[in-house]
C-alpha positions in Angstrom: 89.9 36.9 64.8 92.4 35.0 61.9 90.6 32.5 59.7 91.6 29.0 60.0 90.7 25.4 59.9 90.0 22.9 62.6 91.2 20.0 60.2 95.1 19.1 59.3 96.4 17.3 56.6 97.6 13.6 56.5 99.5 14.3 53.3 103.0 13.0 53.3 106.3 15.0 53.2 109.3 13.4 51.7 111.5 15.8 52.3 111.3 16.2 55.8 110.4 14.1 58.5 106.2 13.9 59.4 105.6 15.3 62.3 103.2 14.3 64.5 101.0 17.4 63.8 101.3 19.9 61.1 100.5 23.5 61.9 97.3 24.9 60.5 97.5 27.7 57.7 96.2 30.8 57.3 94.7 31.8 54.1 93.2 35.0 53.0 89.9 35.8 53.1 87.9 36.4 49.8 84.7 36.9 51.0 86.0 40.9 51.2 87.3 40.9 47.7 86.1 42.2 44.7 85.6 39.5 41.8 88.3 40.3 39.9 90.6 40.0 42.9 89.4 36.6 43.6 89.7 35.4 40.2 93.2 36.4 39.8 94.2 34.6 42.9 93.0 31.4 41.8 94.9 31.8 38.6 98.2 29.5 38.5 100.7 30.7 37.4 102.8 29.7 34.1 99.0 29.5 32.5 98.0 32.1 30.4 94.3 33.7 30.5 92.6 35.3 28.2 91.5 39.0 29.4 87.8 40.2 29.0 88.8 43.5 27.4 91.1 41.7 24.6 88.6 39.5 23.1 89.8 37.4 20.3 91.8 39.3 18.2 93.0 42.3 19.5 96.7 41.9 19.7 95.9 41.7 15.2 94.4 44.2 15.4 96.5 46.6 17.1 99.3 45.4 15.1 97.1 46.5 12.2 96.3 49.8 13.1 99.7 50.4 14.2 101.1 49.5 10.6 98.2 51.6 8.9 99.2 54.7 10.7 103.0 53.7 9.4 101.7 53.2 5.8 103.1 55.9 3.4 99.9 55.4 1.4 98.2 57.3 4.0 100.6 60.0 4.4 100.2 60.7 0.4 96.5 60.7 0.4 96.6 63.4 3.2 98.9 65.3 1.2 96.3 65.0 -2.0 93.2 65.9 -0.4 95.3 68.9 1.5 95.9 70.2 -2.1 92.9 69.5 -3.2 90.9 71.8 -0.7 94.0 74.4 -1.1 93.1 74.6 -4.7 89.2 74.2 -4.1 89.8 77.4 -1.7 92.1 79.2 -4.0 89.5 78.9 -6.9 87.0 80.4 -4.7 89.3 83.0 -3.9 89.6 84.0 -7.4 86.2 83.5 -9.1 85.0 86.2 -6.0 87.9 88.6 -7.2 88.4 88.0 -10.9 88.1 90.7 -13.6 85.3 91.6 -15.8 84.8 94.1 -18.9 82.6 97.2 -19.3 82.5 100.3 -21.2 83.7 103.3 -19.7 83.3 106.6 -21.4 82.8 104.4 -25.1 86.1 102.1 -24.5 86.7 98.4 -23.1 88.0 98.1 -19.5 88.3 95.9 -16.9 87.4 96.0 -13.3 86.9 93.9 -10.5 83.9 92.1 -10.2 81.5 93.9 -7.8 83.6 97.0 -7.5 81.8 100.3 -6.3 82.0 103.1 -8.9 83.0 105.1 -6.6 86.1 102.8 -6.3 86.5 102.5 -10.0 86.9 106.4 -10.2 89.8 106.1 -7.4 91.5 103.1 -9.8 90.8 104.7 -13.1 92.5 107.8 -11.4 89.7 109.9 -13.8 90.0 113.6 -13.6 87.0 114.9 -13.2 86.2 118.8 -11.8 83.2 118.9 -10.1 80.5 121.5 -10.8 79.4 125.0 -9.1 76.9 126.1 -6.8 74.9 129.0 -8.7 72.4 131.6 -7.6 69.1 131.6 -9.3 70.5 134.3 -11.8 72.9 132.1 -13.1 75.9 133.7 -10.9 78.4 131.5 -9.1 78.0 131.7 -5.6 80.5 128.9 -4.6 83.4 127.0 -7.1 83.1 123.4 -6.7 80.2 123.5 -4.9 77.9 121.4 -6.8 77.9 117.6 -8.3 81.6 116.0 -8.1 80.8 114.2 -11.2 78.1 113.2 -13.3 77.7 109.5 -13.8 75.3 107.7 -16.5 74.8 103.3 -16.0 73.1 102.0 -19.3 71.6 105.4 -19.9 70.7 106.2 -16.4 71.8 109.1 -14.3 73.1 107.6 -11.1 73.1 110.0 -8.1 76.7 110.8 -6.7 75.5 109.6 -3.1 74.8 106.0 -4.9 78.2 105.9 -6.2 79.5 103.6 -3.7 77.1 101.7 -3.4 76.7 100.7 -7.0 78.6 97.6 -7.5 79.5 96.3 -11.0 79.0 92.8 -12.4 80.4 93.3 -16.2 79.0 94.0 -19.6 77.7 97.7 -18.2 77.9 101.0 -20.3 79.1 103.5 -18.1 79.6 107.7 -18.6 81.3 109.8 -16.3 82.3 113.3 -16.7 82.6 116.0 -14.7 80.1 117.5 -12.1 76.9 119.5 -12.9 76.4 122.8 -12.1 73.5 123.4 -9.1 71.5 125.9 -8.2 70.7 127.2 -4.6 67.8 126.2 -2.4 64.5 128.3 -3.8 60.8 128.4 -3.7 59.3 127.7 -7.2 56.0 129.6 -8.6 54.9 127.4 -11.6 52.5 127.9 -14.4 51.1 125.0 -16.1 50.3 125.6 -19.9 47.9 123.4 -21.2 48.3 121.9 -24.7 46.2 122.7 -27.9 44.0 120.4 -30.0 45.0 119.5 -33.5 42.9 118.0 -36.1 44.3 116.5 -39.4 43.3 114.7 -42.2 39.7 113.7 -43.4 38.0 110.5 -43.2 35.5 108.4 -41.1 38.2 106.5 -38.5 39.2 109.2 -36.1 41.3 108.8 -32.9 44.0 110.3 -31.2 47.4 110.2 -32.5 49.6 112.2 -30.5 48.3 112.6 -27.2 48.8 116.1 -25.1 51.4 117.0 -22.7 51.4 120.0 -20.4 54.0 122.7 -20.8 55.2 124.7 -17.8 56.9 128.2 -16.6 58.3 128.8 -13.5 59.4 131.8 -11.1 62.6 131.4 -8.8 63.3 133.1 -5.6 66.5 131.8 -3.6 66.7 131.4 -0.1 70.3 132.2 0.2 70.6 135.2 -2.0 66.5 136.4 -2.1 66.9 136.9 -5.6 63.5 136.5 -7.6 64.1 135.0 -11.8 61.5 134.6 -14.2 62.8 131.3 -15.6 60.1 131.2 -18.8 59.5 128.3 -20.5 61.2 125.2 -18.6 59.3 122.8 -20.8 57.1 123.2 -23.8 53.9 121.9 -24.3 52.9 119.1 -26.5 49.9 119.3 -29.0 47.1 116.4 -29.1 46.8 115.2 -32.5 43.4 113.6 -33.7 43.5 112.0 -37.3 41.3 111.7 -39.5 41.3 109.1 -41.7 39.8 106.6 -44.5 41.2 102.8 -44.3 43.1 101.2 -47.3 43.4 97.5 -46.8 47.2 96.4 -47.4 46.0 93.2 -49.4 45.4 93.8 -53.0 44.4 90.4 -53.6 41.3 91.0 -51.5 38.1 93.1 -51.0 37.2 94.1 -47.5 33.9 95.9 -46.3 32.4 96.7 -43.1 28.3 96.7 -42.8 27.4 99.0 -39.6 24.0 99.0 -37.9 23.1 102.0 -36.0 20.3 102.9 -33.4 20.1 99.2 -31.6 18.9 96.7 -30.9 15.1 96.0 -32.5 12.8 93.6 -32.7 14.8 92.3 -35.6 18.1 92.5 -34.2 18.1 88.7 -34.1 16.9 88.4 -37.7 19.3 90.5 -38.7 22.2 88.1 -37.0 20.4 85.1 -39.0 20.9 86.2 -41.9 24.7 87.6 -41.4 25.0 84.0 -40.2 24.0 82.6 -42.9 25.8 84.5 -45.7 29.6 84.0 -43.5 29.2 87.6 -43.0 29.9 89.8 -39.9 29.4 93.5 -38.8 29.4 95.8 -36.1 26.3 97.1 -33.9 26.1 100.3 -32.5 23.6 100.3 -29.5 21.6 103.0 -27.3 22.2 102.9 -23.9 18.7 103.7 -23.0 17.4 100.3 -25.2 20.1 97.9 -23.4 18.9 97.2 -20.3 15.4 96.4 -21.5 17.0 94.0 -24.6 19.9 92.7 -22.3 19.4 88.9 -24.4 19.8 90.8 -28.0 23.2 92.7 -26.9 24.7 89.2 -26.4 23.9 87.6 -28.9 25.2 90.5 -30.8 28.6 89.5 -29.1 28.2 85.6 -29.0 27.6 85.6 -32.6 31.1 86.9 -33.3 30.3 90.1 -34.6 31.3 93.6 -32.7 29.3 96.0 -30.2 29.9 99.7 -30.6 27.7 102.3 -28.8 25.9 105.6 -30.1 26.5 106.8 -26.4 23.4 106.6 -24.1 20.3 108.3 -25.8 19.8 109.9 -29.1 21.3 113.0 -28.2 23.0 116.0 -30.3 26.5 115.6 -28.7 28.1 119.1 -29.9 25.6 121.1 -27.7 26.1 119.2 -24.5 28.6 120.4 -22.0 31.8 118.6 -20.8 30.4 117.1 -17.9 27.0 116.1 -19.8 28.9 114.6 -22.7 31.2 112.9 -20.3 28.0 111.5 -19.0 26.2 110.7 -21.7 29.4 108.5 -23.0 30.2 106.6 -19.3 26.4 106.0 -19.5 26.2 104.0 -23.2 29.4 102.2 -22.3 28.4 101.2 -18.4 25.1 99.9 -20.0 26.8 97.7 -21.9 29.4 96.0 -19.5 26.5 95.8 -16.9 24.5 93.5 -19.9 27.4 92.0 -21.9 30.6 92.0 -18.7 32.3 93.0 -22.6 34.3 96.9 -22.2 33.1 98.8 -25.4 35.1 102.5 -26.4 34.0 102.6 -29.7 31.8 105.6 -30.2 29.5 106.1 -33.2 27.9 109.8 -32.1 24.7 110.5 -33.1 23.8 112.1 -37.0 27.3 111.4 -37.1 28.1 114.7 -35.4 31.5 114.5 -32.7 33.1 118.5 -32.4 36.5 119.4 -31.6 35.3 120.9 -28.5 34.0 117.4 -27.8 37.5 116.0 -28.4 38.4 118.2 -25.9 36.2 117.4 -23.3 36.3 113.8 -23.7 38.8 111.8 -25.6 40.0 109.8 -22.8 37.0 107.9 -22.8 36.9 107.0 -26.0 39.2 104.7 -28.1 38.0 105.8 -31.6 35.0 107.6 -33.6 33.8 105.8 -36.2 31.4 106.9 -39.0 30.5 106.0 -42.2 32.1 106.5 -46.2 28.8 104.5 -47.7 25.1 106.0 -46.6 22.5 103.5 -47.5 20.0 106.0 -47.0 17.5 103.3 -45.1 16.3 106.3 -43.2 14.4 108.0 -45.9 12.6 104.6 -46.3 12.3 104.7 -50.1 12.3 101.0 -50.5 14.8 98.1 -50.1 15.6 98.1 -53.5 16.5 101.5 -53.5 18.8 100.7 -50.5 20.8 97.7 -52.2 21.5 99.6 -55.4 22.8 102.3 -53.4 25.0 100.4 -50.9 25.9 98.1 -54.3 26.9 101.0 -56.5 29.4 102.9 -53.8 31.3 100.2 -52.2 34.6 100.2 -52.5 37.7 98.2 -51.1 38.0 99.3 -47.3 34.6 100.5 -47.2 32.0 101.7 -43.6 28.3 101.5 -44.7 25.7 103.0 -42.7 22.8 101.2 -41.7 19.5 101.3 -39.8 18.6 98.9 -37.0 15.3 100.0 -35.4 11.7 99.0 -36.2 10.6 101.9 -38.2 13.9 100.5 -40.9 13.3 96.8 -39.8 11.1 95.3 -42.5 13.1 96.9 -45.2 16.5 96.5 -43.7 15.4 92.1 -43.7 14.7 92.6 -47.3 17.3 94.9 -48.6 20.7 92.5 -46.1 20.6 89.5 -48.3 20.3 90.8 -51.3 23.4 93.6 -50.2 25.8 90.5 -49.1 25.2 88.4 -52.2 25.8 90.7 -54.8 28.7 92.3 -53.2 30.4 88.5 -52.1 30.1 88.3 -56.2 31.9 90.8 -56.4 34.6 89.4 -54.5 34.1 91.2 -51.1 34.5 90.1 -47.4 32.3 91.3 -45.0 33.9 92.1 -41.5 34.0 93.9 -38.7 35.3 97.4 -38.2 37.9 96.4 -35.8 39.3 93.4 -38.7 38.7 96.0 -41.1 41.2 98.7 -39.7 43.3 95.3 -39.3 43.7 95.2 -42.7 45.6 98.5 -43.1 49.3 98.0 -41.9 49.6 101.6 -41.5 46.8 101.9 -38.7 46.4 98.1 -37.6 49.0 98.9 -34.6 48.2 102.4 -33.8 44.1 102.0 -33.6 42.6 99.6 -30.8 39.0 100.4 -30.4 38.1 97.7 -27.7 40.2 100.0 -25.1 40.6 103.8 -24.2 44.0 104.3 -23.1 45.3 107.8 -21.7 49.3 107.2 -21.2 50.7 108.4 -17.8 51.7 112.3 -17.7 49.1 113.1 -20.7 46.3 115.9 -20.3 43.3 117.0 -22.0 43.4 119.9 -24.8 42.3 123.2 -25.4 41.1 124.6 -28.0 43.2 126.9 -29.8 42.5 130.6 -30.0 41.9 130.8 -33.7 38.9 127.8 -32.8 38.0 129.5 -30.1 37.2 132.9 -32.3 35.7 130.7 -35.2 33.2 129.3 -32.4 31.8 132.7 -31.1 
């Protein structure tokens, strides 16, 4: 039904005549339009609106941006930061591929970084002939048929399958020549020959200078020809060498000696460490096993005093008769006593009466760092008075000196008399008293080669025999 008005209007109109009765109009309804719709129809028009998705503004804007994206400055600072990432690229490019120097077969070369060796062999265009494939008799079974080329990187042979794997970065030392020579698949019979024991020199430091390597022969058979070759010798045996040897202090300028106390600890052990402490003097003490667990407080304060521990293995035993598992015992035994009491790892081995064979070498010098005994005998033992000791001890030291002493409570009495008396006339005489271990310190000749806190058998070594002219002198 159309929307109208019941009402009419009165308004005059001048350009026509008023009629009685002007005719209703019909207007539109806006109760179905949406609020947009409405407002634009009440809008008159030669008015202008602002729109809600203008705002203030906006036609400045525009404009704005439209000139910016006109400005040449723009277009120039695209082109700067193109170039810019083109060279940041390029250099990128080239640091990854650029050239570095090593040394190939003695002479300066280049290659590229992180090429293969493999690839610098097909660059270099080297000619190399690769080596045969012999039978265990030395025949050649196929040409060519062994290495392609033998390749050495700083010294180190380089298998041919690593070749191309093995990149290079620059500043190497690189060999390659031609192939290598290999031998067939065989089974291999080998015969270890173990090295002899030398002893050199004279002297009451001893330890191991050269230490033994196993030599070896070897018996072929080849699977592909069956041929059986006694190949000898394949590598000789190395000697062990013990020295003997007496210590010279380097420094002219000063007197060194070393006191040595054997058979401890005693009752007067600590007495004994009083007195060192008061004269500024130190030594080294050389305990029994079988007394450390019973004087556990003595044996440190041996070692928190400052002076040294040294062990005359476990119990007062004649170490040349023992066998190799005995001695080996008897030794573990003294030292184990001593970590158990002190946590401190003792090697150094004073045997008892002095007495340390060749065959015990043998049998046991992996276990201990040195052998120490004595240039200077006191002669405490005999007990013929401390008097008689000091003017013994007095009248044979020398520069570099080891003097034998007596720590047990049969010496004790005497040994408290004699110490002072020792220290003060030989201190006038211009001597420092030390350990052995400062004492050997003072000879640059053994300083760096002797380290009796530690035994130290190097990887590959093995123990000694006896050689057969020792072996004929013993029976």
């Amino acid at each position: 039904m159309p929307n109208y008005t019941n009402s009419y209007s009165n308004r005059p109109n001048n350009r026509r005549p008023k009629p009685q009765y002007q005719k209703p109009r019909y207007r539109k309804s806006v109760g179905s339009q949406l609020p947009n719709g409405r407002r634009r129809q009440q809008q008159r028009k030669g008015n202008m609106y602002l729109k809600r998705s203008q705002g203030f503004g906006g036609r400045r804007r525009s404009r704005r941006g439209m000139n910016s994206r006109n400005d040449p400055r723009r277009v120039y600072a695209l082109i700067i930061v193109g170039c810019a990432l083109l060279l940041f690229f390029a250099s990128i490019l080239w640091y990854a591929n650029r050239s570095v120097e090593i040394t190939l077969n003695g002479e300066t070369t280049s290659v590229r970084i992180n090429s293969t060796i493999d690839r610098l062999i097909e660059d270099k265009e080297l000619d190399l002939k690769p080596g045969h494939l012999l039978a265990v008799d030395d025949s050649v079974l196929e040409k060519g048929g062994g290495t392609a080329c033998t390749v050495k990187l700083n010294g180190k042979k380089i298998k041919n399958s690593k070749l191309d794997s093995t990149e290079l970065k620059g500043g190497e030392e690189l060999e390659i020549t031609d192939g290598e020579d290999v031998y067939e698949k065989h089974e291999v019979q080998a015969t270890e020959i173990q090295p002899e024991l030398v002893v050199k020199g004279s002297g009451p430091v001893r330890f191991v200078e050269t230490w033994g390597e196993a030599g070896r022969t070897e018996v072929w058979t080849g699977e592909q020809t069956g041929k059986t070759v006694d190949k000898g010798m394949v590598k000789e045996p190395v000697d062990c060498v013990v020295s003997c040897t007496s210590i010279s202090p380097s420094d002219k300028e000063n007197k060194y000696i070393a006191l040595t106390f054997d058979e401890c600890p005693s009752s007067r052990t600590k007495d004994i460490l009083a007195i060192l402490e008061e004269k500024g003097a130190k030594a080294t003490f050389f305990v029994s096993g079988d007394k450390v667990a019973d004087n556990t407080s003595v044996v440190q304060a041996i070692v928190d005093s400052g002076n040294e521990l040294g062990t005359n293995a476990y119990s007062d035993t004649m170490l040349t008769e023992l066998s190799a598992s005995d001695l080996r015992s008897q030794l573990t035994s003294g030292f184990d006593a001593v970590k158990q009491a002190t946590g401190a790892s003792v090697s150094l081995l004073r045997p008892p009466y002095g007495e340390f064979s060749e065959q015990n070498w043998a049998d046991a010098m992996d276990l201990v760092s040195a052998v120490v005994t004595w240039n200077v005998d006191s002669g405490d033992w005999l007990l013929q008075g401390a008097q008689t000791v000091v003017d013994t001890v007095v009248g044979s030291a020398g520069n570099g000196s080891i003097v034998l002493l007596t720590d047990n409570d049969a010496t004790a009495d005497q040994t408290i008399e004699a110490l002072p008396q020792i220290i003060e006339q030989l201190q006038a005489e211009g001597y420092k008293f030390v350990t052995l271990s400062e004492l050997i310190a003072t000879d640059e000749d053994l300083a760096d080669v002797i380290g009796i806190n530690k035994a130290t058998m190097p990887k590959g070594a093995t123990l000694p025999k006896l050689s057969s002219s020792d072996d004929a002198a013993g029976e």
